[in-house]
PDB file of N, CA, C and O in Angstrom:
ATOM      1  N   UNK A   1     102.174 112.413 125.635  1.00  0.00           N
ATOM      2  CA  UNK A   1     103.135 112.797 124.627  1.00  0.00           C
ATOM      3  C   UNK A   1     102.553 112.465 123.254  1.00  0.00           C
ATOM      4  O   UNK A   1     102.198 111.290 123.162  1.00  0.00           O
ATOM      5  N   UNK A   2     102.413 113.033 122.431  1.00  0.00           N
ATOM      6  CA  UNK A   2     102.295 113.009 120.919  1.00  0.00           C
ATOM      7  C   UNK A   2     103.152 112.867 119.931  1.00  0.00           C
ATOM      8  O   UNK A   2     103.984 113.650 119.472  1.00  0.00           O
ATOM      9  N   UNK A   3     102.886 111.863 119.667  1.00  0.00           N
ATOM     10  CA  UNK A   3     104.016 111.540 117.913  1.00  0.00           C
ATOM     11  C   UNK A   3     103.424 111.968 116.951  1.00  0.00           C
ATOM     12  O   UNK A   3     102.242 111.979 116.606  1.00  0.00           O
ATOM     13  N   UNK A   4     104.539 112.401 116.452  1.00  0.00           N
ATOM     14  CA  UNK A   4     104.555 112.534 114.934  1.00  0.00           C
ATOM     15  C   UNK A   4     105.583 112.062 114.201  1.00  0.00           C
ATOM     16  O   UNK A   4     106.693 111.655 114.544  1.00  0.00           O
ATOM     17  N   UNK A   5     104.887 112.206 112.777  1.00  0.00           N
ATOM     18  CA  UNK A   5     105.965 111.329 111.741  1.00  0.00           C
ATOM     19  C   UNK A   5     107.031 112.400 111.161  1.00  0.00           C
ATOM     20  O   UNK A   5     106.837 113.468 110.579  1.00  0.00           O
ATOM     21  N   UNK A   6     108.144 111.782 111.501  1.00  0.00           N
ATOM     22  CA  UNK A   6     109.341 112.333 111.237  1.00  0.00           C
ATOM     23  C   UNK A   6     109.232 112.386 109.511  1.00  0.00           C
ATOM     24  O   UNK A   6     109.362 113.390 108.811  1.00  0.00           O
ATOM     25  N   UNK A   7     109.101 111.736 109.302  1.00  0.00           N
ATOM     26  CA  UNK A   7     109.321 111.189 107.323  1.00  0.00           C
ATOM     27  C   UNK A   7     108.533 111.911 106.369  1.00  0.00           C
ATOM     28  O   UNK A   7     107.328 111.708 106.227  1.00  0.00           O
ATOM     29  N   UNK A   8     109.013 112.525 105.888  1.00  0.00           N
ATOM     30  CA  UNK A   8     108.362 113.615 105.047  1.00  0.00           C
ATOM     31  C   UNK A   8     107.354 112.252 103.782  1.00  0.00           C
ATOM     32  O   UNK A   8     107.545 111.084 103.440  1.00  0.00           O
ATOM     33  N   UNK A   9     106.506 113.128 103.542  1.00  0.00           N
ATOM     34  CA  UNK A   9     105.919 112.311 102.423  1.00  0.00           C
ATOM     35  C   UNK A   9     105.849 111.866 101.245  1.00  0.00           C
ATOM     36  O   UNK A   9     106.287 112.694 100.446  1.00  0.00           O
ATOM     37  N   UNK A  10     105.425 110.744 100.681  1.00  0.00           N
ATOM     38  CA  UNK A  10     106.532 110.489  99.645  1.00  0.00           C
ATOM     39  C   UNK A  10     105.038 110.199  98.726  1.00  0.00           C
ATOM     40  O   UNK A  10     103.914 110.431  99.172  1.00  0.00           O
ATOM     41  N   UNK A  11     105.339 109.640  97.352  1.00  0.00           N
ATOM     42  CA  UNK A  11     104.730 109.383  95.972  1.00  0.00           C
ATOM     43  C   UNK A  11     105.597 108.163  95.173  1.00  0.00           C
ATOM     44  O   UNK A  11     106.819 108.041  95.095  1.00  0.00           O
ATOM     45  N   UNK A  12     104.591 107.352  94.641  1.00  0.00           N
ATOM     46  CA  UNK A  12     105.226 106.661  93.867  1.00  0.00           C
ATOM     47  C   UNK A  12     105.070 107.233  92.333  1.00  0.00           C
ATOM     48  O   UNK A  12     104.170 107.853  91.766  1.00  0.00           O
ATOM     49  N   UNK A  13     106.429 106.716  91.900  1.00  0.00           N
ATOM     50  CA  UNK A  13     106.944 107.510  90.550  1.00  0.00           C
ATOM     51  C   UNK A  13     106.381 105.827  89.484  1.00  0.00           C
ATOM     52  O   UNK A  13     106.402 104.709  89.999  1.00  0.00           O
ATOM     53  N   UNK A  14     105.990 106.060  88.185  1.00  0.00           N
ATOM     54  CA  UNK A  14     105.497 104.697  87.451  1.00  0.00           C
ATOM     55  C   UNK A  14     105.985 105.354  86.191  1.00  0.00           C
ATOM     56  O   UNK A  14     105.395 106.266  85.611  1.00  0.00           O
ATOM     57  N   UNK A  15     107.054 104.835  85.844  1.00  0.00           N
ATOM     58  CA  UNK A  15     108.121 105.027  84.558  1.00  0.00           C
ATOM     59  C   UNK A  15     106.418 104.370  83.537  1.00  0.00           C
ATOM     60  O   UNK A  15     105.541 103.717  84.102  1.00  0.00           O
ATOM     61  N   UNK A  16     106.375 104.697  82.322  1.00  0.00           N
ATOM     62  CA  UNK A  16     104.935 104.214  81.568  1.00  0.00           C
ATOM     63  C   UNK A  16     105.869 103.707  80.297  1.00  0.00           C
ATOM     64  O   UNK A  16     105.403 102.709  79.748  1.00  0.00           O
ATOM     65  N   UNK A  17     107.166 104.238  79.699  1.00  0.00           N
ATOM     66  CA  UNK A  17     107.775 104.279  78.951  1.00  0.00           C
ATOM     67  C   UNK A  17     109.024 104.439  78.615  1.00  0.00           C
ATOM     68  O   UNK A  17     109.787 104.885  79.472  1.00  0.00           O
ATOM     69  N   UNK A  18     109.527 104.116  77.293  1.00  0.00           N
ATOM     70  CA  UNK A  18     110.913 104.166  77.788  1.00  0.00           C
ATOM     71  C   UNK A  18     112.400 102.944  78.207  1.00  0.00           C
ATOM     72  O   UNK A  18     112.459 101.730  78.015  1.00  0.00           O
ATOM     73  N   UNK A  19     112.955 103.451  78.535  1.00  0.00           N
ATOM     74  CA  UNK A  19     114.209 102.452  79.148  1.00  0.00           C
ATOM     75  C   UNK A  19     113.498 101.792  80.484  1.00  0.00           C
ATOM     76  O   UNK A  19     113.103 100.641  80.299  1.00  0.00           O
ATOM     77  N   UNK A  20     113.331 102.193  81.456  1.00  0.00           N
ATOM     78  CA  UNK A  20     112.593 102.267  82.534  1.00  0.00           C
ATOM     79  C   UNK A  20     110.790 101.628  82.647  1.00  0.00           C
ATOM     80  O   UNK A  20     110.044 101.724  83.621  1.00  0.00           O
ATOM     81  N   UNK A  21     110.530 101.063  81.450  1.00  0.00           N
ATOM     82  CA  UNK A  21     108.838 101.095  81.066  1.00  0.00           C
ATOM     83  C   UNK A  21     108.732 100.025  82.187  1.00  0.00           C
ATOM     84  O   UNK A  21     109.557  99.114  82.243  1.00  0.00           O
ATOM     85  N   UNK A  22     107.784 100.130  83.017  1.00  0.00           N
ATOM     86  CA  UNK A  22     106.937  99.240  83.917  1.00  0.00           C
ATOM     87  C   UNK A  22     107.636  99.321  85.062  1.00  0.00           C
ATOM     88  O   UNK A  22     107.566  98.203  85.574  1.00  0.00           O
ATOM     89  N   UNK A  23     108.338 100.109  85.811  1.00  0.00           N
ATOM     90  CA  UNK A  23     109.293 100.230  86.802  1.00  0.00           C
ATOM     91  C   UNK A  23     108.810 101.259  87.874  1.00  0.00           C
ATOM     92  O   UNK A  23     108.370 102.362  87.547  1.00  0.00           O
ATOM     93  N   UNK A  24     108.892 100.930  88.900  1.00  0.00           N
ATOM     94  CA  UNK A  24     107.714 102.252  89.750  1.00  0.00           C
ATOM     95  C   UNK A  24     109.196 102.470  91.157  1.00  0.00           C
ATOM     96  O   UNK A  24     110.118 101.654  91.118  1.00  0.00           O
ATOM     97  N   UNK A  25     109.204 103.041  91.712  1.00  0.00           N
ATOM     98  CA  UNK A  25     109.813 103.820  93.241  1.00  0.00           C
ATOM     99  C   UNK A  25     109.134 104.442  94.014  1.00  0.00           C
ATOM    100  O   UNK A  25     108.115 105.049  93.684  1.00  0.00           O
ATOM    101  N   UNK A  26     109.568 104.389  95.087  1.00  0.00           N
ATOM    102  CA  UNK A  26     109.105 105.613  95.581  1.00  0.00           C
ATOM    103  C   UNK A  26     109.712 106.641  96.051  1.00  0.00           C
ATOM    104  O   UNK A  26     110.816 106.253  96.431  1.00  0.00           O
ATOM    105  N   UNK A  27     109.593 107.718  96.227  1.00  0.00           N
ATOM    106  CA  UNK A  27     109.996 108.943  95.758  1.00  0.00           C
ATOM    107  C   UNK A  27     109.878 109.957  97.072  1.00  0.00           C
ATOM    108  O   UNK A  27     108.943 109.709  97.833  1.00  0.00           O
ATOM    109  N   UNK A  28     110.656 110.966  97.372  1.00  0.00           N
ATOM    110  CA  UNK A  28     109.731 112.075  98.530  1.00  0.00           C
ATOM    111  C   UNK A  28     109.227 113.192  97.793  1.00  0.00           C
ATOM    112  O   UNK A  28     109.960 113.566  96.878  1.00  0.00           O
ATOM    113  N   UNK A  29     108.062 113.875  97.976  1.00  0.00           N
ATOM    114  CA  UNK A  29     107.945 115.307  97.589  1.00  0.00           C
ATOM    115  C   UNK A  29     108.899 116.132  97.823  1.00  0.00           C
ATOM    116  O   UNK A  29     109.584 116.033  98.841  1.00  0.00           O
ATOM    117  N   UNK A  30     109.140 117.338  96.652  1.00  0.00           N
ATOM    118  CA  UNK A  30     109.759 118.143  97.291  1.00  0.00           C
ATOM    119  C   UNK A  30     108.515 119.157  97.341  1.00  0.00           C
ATOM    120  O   UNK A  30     107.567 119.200  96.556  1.00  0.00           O
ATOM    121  N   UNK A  31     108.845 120.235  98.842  1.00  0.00           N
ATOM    122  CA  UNK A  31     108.045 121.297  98.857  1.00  0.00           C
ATOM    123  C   UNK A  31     106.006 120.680  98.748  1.00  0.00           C
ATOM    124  O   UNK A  31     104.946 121.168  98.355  1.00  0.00           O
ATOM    125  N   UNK A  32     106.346 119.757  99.192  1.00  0.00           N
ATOM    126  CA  UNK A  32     104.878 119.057  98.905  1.00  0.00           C
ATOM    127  C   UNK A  32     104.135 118.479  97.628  1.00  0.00           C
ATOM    128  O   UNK A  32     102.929 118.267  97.496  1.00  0.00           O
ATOM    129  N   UNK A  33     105.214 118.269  96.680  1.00  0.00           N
ATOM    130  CA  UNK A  33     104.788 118.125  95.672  1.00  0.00           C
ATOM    131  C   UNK A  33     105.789 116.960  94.853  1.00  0.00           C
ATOM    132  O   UNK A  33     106.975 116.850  95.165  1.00  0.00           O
ATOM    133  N   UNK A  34     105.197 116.155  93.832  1.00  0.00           N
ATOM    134  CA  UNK A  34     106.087 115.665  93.192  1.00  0.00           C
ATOM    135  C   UNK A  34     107.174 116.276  92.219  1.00  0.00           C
ATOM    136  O   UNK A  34     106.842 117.354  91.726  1.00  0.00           O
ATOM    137  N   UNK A  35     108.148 115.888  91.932  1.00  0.00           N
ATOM    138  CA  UNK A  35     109.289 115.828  91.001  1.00  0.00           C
ATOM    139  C   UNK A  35     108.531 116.307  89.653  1.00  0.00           C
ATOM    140  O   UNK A  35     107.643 115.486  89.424  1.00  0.00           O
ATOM    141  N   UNK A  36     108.547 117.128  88.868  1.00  0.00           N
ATOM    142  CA  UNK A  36     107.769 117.559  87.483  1.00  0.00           C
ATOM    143  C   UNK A  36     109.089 116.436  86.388  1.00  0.00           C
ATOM    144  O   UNK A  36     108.723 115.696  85.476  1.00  0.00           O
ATOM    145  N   UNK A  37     110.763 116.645  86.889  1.00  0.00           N
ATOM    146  CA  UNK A  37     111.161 116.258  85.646  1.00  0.00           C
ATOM    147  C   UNK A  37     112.301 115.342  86.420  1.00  0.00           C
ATOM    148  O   UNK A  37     112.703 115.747  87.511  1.00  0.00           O
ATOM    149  N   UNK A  38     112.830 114.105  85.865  1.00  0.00           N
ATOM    150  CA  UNK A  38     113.602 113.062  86.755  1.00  0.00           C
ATOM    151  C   UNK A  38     114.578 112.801  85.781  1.00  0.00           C
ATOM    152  O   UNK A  38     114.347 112.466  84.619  1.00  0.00           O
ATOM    153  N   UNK A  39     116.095 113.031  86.498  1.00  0.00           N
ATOM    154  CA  UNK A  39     117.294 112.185  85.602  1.00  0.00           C
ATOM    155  C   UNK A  39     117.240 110.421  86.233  1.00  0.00           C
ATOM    156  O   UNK A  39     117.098 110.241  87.442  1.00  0.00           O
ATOM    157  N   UNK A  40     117.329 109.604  85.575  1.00  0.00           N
ATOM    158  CA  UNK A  40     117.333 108.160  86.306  1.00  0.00           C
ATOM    159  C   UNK A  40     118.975 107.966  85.229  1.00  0.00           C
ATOM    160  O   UNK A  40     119.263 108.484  84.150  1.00  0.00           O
ATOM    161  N   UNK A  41     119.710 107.068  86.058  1.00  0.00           N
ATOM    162  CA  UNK A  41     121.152 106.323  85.328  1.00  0.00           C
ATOM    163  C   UNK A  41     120.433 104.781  85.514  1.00  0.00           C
ATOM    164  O   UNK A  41     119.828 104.348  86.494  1.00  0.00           O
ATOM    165  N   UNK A  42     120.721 104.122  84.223  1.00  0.00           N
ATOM    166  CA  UNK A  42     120.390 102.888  84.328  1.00  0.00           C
ATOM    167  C   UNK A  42     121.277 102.234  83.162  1.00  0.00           C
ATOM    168  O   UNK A  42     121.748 102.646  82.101  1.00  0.00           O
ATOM    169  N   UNK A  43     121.280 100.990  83.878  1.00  0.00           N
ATOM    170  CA  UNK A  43     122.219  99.890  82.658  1.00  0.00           C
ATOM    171  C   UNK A  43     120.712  98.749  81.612  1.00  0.00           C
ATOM    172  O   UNK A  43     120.046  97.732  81.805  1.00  0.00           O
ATOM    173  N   UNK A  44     120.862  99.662  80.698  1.00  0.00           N
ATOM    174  CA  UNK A  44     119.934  98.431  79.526  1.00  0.00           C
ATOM    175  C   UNK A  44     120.903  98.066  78.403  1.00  0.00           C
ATOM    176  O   UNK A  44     121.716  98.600  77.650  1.00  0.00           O
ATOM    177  N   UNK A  45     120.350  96.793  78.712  1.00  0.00           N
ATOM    178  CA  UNK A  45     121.541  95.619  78.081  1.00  0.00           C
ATOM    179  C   UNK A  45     122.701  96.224  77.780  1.00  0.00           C
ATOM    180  O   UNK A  45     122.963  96.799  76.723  1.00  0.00           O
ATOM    181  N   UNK A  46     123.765  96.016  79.223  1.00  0.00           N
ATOM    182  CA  UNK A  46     124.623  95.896  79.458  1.00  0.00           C
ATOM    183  C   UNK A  46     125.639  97.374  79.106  1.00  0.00           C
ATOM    184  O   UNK A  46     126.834  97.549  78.864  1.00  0.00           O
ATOM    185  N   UNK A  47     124.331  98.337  79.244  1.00  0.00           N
ATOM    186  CA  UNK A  47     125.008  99.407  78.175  1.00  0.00           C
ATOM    187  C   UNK A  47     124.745 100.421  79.404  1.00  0.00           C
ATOM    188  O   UNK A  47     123.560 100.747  79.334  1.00  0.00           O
ATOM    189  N   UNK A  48     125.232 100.913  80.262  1.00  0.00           N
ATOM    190  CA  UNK A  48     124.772 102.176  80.981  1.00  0.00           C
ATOM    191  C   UNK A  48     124.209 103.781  80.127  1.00  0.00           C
ATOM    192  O   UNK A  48     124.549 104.161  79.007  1.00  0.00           O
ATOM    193  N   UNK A  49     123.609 104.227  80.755  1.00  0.00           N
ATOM    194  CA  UNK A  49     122.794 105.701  80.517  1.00  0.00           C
ATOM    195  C   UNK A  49     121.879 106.268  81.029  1.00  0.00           C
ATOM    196  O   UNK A  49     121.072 105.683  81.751  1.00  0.00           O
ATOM    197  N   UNK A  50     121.816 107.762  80.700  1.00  0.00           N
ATOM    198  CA  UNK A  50     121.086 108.605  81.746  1.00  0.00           C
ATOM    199  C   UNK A  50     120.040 108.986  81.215  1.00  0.00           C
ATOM    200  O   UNK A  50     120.168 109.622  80.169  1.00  0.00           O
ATOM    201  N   UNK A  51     118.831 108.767  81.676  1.00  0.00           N
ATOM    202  CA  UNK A  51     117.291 109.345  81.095  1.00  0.00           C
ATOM    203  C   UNK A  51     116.721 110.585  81.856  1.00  0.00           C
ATOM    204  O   UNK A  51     116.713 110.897  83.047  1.00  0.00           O
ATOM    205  N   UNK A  52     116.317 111.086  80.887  1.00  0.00           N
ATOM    206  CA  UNK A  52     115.379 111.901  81.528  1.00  0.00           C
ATOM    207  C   UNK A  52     114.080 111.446  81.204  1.00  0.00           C
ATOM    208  O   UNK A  52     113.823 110.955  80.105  1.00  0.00           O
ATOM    209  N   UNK A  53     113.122 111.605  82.246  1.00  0.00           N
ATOM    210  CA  UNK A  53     111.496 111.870  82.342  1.00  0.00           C
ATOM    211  C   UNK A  53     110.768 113.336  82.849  1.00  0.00           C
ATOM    212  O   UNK A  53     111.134 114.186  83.660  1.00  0.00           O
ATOM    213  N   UNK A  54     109.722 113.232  82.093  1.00  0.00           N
ATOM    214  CA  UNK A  54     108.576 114.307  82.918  1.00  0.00           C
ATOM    215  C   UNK A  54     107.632 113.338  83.080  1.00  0.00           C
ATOM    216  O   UNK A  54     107.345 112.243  82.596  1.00  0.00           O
ATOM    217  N   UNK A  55     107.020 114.516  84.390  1.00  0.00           N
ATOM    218  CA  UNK A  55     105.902 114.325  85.200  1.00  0.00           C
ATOM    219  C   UNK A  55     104.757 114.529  84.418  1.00  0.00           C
ATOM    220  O   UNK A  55     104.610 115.602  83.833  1.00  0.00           O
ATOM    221  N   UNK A  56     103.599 113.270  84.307  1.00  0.00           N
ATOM    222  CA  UNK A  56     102.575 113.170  83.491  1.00  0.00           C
ATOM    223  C   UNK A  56     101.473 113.466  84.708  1.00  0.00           C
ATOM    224  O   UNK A  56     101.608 114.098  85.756  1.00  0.00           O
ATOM    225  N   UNK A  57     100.048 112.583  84.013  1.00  0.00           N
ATOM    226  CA  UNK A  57      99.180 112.595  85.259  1.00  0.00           C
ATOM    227  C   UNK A  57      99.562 111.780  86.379  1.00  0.00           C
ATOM    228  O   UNK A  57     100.472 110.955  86.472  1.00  0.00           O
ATOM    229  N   UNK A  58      98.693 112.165  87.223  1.00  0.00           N
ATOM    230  CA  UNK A  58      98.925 111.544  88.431  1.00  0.00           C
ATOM    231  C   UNK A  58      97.471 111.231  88.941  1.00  0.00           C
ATOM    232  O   UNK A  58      96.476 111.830  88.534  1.00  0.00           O
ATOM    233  N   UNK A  59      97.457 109.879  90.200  1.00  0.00           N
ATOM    234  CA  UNK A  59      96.197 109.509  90.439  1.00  0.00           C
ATOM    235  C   UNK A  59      96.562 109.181  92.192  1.00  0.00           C
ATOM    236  O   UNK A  59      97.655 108.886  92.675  1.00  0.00           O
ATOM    237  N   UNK A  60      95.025 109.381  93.005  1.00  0.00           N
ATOM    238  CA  UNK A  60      95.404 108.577  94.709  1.00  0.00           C
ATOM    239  C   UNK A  60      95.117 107.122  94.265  1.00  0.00           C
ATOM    240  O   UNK A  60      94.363 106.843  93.333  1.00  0.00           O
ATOM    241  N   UNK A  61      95.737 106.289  94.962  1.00  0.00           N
ATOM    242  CA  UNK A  61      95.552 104.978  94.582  1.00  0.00           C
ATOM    243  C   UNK A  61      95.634 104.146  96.380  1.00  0.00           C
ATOM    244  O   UNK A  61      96.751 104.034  96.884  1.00  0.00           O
ATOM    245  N   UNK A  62      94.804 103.809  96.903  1.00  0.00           N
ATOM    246  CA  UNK A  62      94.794 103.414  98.496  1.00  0.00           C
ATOM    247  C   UNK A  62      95.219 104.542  99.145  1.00  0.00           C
ATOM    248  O   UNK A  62      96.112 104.270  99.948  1.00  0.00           O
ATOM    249  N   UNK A  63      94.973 105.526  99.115  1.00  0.00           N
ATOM    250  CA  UNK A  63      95.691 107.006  99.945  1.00  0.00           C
ATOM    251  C   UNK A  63      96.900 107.187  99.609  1.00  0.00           C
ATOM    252  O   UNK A  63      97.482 107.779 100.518  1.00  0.00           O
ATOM    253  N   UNK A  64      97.662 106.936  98.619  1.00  0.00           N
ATOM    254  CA  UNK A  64      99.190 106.655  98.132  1.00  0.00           C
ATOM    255  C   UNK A  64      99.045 107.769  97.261  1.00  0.00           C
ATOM    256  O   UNK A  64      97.860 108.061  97.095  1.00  0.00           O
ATOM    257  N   UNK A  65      99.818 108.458  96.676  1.00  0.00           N
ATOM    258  CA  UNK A  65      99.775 109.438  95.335  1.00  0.00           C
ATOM    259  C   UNK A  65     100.406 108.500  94.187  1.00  0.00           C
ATOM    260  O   UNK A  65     101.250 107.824  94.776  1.00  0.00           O
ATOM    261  N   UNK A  66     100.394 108.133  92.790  1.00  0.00           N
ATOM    262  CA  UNK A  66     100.825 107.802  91.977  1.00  0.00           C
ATOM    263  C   UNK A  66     100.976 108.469  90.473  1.00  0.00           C
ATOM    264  O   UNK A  66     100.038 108.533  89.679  1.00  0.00           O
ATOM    265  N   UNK A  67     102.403 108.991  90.193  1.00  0.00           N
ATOM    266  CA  UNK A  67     102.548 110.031  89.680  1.00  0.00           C
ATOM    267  C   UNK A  67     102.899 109.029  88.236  1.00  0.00           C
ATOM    268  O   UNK A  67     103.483 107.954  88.372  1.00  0.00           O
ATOM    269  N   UNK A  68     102.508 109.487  87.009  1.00  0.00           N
ATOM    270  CA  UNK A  68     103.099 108.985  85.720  1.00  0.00           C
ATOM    271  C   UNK A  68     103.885 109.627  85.242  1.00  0.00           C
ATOM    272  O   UNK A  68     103.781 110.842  85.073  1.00  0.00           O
ATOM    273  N   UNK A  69     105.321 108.574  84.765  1.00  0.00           N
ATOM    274  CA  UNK A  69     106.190 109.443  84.056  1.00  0.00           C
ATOM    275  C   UNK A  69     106.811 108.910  83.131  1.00  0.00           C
ATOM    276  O   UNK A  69     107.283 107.776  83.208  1.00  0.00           O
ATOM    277  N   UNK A  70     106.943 110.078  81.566  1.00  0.00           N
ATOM    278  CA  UNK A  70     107.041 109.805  80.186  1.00  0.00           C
ATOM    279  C   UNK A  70     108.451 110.024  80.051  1.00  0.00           C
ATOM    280  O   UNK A  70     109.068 110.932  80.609  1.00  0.00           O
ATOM    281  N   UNK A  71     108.957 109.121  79.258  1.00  0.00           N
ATOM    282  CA  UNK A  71     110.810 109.295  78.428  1.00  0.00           C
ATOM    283  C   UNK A  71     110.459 110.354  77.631  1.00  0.00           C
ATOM    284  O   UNK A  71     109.451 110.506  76.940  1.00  0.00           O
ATOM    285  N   UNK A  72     111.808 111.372  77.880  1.00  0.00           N
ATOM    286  CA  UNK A  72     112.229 112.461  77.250  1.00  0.00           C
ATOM    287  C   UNK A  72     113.373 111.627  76.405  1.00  0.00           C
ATOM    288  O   UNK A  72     114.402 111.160  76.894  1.00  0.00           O
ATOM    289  N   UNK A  73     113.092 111.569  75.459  1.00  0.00           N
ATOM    290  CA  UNK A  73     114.740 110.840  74.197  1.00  0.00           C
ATOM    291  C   UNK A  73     115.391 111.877  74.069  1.00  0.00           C
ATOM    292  O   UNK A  73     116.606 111.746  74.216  1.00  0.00           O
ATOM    293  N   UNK A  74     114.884 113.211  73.770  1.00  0.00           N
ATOM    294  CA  UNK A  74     115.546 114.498  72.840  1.00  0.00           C
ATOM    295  C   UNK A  74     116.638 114.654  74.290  1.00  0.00           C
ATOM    296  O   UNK A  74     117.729 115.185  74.080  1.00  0.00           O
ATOM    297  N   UNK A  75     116.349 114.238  75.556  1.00  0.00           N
ATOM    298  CA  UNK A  75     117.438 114.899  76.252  1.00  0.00           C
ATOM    299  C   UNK A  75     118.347 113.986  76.983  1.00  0.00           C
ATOM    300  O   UNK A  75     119.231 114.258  77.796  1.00  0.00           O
ATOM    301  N   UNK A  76     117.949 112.858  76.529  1.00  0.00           N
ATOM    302  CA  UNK A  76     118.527 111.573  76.935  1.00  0.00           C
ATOM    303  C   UNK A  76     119.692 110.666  76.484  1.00  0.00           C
ATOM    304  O   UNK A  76     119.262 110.206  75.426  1.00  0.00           O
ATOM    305  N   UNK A  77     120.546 110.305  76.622  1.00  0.00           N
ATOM    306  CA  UNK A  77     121.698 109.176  75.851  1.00  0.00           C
ATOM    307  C   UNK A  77     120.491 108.453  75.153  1.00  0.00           C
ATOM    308  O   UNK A  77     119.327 108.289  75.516  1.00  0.00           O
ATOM    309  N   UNK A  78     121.339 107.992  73.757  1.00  0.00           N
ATOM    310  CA  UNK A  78     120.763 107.338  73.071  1.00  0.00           C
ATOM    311  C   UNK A  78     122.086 105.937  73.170  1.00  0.00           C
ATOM    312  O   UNK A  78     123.315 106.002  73.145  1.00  0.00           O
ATOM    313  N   UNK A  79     121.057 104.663  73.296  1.00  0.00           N
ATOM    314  CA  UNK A  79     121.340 103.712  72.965  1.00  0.00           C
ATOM    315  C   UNK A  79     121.964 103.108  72.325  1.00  0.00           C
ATOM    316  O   UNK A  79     121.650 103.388  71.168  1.00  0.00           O
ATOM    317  N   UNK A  80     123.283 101.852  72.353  1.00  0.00           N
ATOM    318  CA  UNK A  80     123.833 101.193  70.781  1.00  0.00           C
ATOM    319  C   UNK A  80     122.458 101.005  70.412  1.00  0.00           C
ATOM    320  O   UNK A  80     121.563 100.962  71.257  1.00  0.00           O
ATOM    321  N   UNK A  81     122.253 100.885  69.119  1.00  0.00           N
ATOM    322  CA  UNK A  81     121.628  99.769  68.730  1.00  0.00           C
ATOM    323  C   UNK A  81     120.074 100.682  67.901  1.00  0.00           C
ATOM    324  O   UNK A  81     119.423 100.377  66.902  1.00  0.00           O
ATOM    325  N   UNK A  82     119.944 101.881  68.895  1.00  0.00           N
ATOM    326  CA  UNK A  82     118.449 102.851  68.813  1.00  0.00           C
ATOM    327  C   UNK A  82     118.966 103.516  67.308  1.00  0.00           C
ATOM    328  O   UNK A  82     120.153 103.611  66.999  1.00  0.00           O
ATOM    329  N   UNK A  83     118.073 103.857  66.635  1.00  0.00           N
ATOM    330  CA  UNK A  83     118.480 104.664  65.442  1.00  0.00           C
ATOM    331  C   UNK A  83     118.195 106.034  66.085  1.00  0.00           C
ATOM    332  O   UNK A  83     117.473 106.396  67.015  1.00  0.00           O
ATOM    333  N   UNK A  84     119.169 106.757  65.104  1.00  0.00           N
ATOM    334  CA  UNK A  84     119.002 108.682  64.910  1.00  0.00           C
ATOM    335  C   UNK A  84     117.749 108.786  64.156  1.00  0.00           C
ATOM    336  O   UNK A  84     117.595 108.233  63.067  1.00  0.00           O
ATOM    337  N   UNK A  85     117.128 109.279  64.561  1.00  0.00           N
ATOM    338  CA  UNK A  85     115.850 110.346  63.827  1.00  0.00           C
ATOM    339  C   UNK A  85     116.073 111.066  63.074  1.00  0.00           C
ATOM    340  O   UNK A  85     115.300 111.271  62.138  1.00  0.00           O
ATOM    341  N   UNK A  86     117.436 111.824  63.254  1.00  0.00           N
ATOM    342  CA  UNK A  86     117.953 112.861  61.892  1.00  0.00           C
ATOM    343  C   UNK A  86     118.674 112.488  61.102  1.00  0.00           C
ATOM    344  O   UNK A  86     118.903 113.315  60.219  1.00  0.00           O
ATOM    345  N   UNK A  87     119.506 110.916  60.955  1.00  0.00           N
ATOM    346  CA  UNK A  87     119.810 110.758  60.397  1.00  0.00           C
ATOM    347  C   UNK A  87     119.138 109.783  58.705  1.00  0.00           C
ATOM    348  O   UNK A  87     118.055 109.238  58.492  1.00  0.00           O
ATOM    349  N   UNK A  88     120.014 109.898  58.081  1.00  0.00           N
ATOM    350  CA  UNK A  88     119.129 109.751  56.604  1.00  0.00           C
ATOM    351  C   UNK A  88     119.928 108.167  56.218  1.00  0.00           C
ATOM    352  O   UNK A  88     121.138 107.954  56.142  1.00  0.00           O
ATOM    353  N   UNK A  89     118.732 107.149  56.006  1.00  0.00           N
ATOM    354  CA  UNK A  89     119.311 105.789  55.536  1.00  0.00           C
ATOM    355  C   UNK A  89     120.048 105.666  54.260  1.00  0.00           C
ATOM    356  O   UNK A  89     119.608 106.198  53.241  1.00  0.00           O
ATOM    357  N   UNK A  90     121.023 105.068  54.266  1.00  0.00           N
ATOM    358  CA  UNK A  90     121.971 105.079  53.637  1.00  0.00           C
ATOM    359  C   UNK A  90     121.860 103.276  52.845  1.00  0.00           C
ATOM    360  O   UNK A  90     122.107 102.328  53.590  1.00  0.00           O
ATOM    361  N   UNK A  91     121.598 103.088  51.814  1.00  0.00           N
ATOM    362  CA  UNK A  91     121.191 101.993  51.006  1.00  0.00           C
ATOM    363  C   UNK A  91     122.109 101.796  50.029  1.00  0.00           C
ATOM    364  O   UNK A  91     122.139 102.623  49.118  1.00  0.00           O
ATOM    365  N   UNK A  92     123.020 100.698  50.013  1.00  0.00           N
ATOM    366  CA  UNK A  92     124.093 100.129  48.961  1.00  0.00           C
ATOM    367  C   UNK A  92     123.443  99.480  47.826  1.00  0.00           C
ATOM    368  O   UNK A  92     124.121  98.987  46.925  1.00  0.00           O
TER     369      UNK A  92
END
């Protein structure tokens, strides 16, 4: 009788930046491939929100796949505390 692996194959995901910076998972392919773009929900300081990332380079690392992935801000909750980019400082 012959086994095989039930478990489809997976990739680790390595947040590089961001809310998420230094934070890795692992992940399944879809269709054989990694995730190009990721919503993650996370609580930073004490504040919940939803990020988006894209799929950067990727490297084999021990026969493992390891995919890099960059914060999208423009499509992301912004933070208490983060400043607006469009907005204009206002000096008393």
């Amino acid at each position: 009788m012959s086994t095989s692996s039930a478990e489809p194959a997976r990739y680790v995901a390595e947040y590089v930046d961001g809310p998420l910076e230094g934070t890795t998972e692992h992940r399944y392919l879809v269709d054989g491939e990694p995730e190009q773009h990721l919503t993650q929900m996370a609580l930073v300081d004490g504040t919940e929100g939803i990020f988006d990332y894209v799929a950067g380079e990727s490297r084999e690392l021990n026969g493992e796949r390891y995919v890099q992935f960059h914060f999208d801000p423009k499509d992301s909750d912004t933070l208490q505390g983060q400043a607006d980019p469009n907005e204009e400082s206002r000096h008393l």
